[in-house]
N, C-alpha and C positions, 0 to 999 in steps of 0.2 A: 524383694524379700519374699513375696510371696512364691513369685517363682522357685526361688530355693526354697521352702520351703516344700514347695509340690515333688519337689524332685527328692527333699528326706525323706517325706512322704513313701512314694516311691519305692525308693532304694533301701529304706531301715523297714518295709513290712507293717507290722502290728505293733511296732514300737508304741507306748504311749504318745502323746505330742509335748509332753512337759518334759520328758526324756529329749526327741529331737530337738526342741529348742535348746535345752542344755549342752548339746552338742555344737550346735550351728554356735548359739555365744562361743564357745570353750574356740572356735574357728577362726572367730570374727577380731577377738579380744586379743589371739597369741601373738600379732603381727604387733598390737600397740603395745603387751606386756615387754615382748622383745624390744622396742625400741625406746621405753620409759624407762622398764628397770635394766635394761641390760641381759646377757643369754644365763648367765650366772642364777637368777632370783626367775628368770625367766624360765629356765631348765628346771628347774624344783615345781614351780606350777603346772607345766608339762606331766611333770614325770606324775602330779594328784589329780592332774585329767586324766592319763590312763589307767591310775586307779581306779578312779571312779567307774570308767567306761569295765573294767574287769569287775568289780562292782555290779553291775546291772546286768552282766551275764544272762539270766534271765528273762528281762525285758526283750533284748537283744545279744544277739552274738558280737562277743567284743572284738572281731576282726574285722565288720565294718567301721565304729564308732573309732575305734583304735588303730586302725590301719588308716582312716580320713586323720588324724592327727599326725600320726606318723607321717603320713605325705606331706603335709602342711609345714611338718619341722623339716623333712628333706627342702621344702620350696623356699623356707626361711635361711637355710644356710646355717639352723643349727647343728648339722650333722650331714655329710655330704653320704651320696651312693656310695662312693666307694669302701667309705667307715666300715657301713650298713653290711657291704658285703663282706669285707673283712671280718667283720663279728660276726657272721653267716658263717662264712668260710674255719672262722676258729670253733664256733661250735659243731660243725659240720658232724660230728659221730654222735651227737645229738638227733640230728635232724635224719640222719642212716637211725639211729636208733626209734624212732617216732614211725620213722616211713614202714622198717621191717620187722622191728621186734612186736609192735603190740599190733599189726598184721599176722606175726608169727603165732600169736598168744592165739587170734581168733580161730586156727586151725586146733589148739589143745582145748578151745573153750569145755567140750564136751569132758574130756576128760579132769579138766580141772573143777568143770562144774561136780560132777560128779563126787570127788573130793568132799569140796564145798558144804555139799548137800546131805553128806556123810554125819561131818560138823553140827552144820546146824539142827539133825535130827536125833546126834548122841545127847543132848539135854534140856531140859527145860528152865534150867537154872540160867537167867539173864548175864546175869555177872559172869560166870563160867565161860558163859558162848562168846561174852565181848572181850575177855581175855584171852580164850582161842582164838579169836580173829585178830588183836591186836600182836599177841605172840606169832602166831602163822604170816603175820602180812611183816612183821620183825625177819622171822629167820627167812622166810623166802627172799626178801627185798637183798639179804644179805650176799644172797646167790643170784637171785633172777635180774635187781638193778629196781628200784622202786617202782620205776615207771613200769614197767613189766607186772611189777605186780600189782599195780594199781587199776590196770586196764585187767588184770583175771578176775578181779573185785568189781570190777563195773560192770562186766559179761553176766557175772555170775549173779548179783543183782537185779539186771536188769532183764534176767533169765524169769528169776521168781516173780518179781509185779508182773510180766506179760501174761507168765502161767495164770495168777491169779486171776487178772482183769478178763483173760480170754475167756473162762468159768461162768456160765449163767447165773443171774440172780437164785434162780430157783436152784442148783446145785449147790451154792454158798451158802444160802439159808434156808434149814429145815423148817417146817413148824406151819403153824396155821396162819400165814401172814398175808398180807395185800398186798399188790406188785409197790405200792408204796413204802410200803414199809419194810417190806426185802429190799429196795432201794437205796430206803434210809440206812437201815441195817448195813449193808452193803458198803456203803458211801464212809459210816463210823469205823466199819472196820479196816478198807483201804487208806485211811486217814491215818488209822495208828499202824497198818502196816509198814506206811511210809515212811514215820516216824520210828518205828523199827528199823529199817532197813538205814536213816539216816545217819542213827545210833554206831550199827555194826560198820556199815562204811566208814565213816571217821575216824573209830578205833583200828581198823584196816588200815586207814588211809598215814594215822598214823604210827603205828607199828612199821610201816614203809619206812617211815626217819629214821625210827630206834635202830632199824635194823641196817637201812643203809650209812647209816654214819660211820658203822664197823670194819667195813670193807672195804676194798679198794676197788670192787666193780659194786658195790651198793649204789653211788650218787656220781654223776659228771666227773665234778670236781675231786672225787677222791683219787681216780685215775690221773686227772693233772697233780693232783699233789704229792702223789705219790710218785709219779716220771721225775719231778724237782727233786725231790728227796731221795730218789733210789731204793724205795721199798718196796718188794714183792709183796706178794698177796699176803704170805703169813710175820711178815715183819711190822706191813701198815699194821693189819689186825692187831698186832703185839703190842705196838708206841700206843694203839688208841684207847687200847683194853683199859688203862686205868683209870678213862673217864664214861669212855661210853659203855662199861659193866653195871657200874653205879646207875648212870641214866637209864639205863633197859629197864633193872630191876624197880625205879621208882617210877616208870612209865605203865609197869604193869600194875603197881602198888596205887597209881592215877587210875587208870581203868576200875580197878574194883572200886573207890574211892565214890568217880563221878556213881556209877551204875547204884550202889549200895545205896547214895543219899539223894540220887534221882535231881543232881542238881546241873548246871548249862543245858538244860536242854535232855540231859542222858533218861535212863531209866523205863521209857517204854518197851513194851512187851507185844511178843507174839500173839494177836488176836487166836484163840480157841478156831473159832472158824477157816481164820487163813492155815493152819498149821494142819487143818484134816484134809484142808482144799489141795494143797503141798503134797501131803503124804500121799493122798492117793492117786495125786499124779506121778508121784515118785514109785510108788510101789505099781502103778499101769506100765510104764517107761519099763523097770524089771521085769516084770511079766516076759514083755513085747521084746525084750533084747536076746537075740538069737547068738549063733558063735559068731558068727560074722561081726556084728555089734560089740563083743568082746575084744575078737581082732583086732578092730578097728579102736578099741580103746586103749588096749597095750602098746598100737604101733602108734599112738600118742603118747602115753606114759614113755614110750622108748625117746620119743624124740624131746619132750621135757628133761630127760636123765642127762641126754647127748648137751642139752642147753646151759644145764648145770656142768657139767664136766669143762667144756667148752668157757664157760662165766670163769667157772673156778682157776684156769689155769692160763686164763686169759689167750686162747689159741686163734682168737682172731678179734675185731671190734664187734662189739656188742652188734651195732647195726648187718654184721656182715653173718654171724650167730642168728642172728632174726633171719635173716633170708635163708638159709641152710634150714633153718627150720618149718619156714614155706615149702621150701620145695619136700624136704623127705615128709611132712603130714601131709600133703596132697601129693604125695606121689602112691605113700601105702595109704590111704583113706579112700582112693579112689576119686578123688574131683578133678576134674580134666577138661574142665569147660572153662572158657576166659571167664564168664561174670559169678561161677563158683570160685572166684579166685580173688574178682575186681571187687566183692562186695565184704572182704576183708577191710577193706582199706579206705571205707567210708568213715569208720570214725576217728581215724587216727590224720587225715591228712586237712580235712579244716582246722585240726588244734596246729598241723606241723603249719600251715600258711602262718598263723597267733602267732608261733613263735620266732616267725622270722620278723615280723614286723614288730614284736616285744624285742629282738634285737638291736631294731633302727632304733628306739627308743632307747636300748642299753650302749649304744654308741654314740648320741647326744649327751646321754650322764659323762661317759668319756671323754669328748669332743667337749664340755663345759666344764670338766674337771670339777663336777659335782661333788667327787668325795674325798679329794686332793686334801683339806685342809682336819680331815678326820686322820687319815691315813698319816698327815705328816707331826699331827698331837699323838699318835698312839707311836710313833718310832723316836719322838722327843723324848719316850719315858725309857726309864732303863729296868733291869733285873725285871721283879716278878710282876710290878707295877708295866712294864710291856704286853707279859703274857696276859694277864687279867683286860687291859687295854684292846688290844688282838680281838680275844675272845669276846672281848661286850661290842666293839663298832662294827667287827664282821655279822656280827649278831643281828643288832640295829639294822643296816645297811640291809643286810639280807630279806628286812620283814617288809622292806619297801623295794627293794630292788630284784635281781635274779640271783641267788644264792650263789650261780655258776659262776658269774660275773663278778662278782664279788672276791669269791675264794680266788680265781686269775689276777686280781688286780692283788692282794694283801700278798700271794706267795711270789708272786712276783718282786713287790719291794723290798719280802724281806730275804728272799736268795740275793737282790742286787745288796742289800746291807750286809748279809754273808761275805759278796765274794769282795767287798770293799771294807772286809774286817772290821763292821762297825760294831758284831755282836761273832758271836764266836760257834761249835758245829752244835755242841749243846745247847744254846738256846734259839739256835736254826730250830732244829729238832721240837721244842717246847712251842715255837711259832707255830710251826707245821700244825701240831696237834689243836693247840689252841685255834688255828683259822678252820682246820676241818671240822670239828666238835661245832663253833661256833656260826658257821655259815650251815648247818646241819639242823641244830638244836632249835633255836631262836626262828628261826624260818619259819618254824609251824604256824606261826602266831594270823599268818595272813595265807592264801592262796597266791602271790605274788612271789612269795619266795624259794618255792618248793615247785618244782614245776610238778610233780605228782600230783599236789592238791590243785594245781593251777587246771592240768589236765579233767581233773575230777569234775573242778567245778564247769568246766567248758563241755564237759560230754553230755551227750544225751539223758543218764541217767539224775543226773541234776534236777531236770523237768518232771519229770517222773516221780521223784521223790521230794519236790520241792526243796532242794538244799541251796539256798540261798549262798553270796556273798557272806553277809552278816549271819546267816546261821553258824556257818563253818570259822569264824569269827570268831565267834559266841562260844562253840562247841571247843575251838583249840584253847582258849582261854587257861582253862587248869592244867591242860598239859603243858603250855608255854611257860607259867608261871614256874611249875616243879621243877622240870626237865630242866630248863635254866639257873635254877638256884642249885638243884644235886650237882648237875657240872661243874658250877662254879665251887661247889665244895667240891667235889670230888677234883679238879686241878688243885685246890689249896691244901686236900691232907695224902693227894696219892702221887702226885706229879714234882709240886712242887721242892 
């Protein structure tokens, strides 16, 4: 024991030690859970071990802790390689999309920052800015794919703390003070920066929902649902418009809500200090920006437009649009050196390793037919008692499982009850809607369901801003509650 021990040691870094032993148990225990209770009861414990291990993100990166489980379930036999690979292989324009789109994003950072910083500088009003952000991270995600826009949100954050932190105490704080106490000073202001910053991200992160629930290149799963269904870009848009119009408008009517009564967590404000620190590094950068600088921000803005054009009319997979997109910004920007190129693709590919091994995991749910008996109570019921059914277990399912994964498994059964005329094209149709809304909406509730927030919470800016597991928790809270009850009104007075 010890030995193992030395070697968590080891291997997990700075982990606490009450963390690694909860790991090595969660190890040690799966081999008797599996052989007591069975893979069934066994598979659900599984699946709140790597909760948890996502959970502590933090602590640690949940690709060791989570990925040593994951092997442990390959070695148990509940879920073999070749599942693992096939749930690899089906998500695959995923995993193109993680590898080249938010690689692509890091070549527009500049010009999206830019943007961004436009935003944050037209007001001082909190509620305004976090409804910009929550609308902005809506319509973009509608076009650019959430994930896309969720990594423009973390560049561009993780842009402003460094500016900040890189700033001298004695630049940050005026006045007659002791390097102590510029310190202090200093330390209370990055504290509520951060807490800033955790505010606007979230509202970002979800306006990413709002907005990709609409589309058919907004979320993974829209594009599968939509290839089942045979609707183009402006037809999905059309079926969805009667429920996720309503949620949009109550998702912004949330934003102002939490901001205004300062309640989960919301309502801090831009330190005075950070916002002069900001501008005068904003207005130095203008200064200092020649034509060349210009240039080079158009033939980003140009290749952003080409992305949207490209998203909108669906002219190739997202992840193949992400690479077109490498190439033409670092063709006209000028970077032509391999590690100008290689250091794109530092923060997007430890989350893409997470998500393969969040797959093996998503192929034991599979392989134990973990949600078999949900799936087979919600196609027992008939007429609108189906649709509302649909809509609340893809829901559920979603807040613990991968949204993606989810929406495949329920469009799945209910095309196979289509083509076995057990429900007829009309309420194919109301399924459809109900599984996309519902693996969409409900998601937010955790970082597990949403892979944007999932990503969120794994990037670097996380540390940075201190945005825990259970902060983001904490923070989706009112929007989960809304979001989910408007829908569910708005399917019972606009659909139904």
């Amino acid at each position: 024991m010890a030995v193992v021990e030395a070697l968590f040691k080891l291997f997990m870094g700075n982990s606490p030690n009450w963390y690694k032993k909860t790991i090595l148990i969660f190890l040690i225990l799966n081999p008797f859970l599996l052989s007591v209770l069975g893979p069934y009861i066994a598979g659900w414990i599984v699946v709140l071990e790597f909760i948890f291990t996502l959970a502590m993100a933090l602590k640690c990166y949940p690709l060791l802790p989570g990925g040593l489980i994951c092997l442990e379930v390959l070695a148990l036999g509940m879920t073999s390689p070749e599942a693992m690979y096939n749930e690899s292989h089906h998500q695959f324009p995923v995993i193109l999309l993680l590898m080249f789109m938010i690689a692509g994003i890091y070549f527009l950072k500049e010009f999206l920052a830019w943007i961004f910083t436009k935003i944050i500088f037209l007001t001082r009003s909190k509620i305004i800015l976090s409804v910009l952000f929550c609308f902005m991270g809506a319509i973009l995600s509608a076009w650019l794919d959430a994930l896309t826009v969720t990594a423009v949100i973390i560049s561009i954050s993780m842009a402003f703390i460094r500016v900040y932190e890189s700033v001298g105490y004695e630049e940050r704080v005026s006045g007659d003070y002791s390097d102590n106490e510029r310190r202090a000073i200093g330390r209370a202001d990055l504290d509520e920066f951060q807490h800033f910053l955790r505010n606007l991200v979230m509202h970002g992160a979800v306006g990413t929902a709002l907005g990709g629930v609409t589309t058919i290149v907004g979320e993974p799963q829209n594009l599968l649902i939509g290839h089942v269904m045979g609707w183009q870009f402006g037809e999905f848009f059309i079926k969805m418009m009667p429920v996720t119009m309503p949620v949009f408008l109550v998702g912004l009517i949330t934003c102002t809500v939490v901001e205004k009564f300062k309640i989960f967590g919301y309502g801090a404000k831009m330190p005075e200090r950070v916002r002069e620190v900001l501008q005068k590094h904003e207005e130095a950068e203008s200064a200092r920006r020649q034509t060349i600088d210009y240039v080079r921000l158009s033939a980003q803005g140009l290749a952003a437009l080409w992305l949207v054009v490209g998203l909108a009319f669906h002219l190739a997979e997202v992840g193949i649009l992400g690479l077109s997109v490498i190439i033409l910004a670092t063709t006209f920007t000028g970077k032509n050196e391999e590690h100008q190129i290689g250091n794109a693709f530092e923060e997007a590919l430890p989350f893409t390793a997470l998500l393969v091994v969040f797959f093996g995991i998503v192929s034991m749910i599979e392989s134990a037919h973990l949600f078999q008996p949900i799936i087979q109570w919600a196609l027992s019921l008939s007429g609108h008692g189906q649709i509302y059914a649909f809509f609340s277990a893809s829901g559920i399912l979603s807040i613990v499982s991968d949204n993606v994964f989810v929406a495949t498994i329920y469009i799945k059964e209910a095309e196979a009850a289509f083509n076995a005329n057990i429900i007829d094209r009309a309420q194919f149709d109301l399924l459809a809607v109900a599984i996309n809304t519902g693996t969409n909406i409900p998601s937010v509730a955790t970082p597990n369901g949403q892979a944007a927030f999932l990503f969120l919470l794994t990037s670097a800016l996380s540390g940075l801003i201190q945005l825990s597991y259970v902060r983001m928790v904490v923070a989706a809270i009112p929007y989960t509650i809304t979001m989910t009850l408007s829908a569910l009104g708005a399917i019972y007075l606009f659909l139904l």
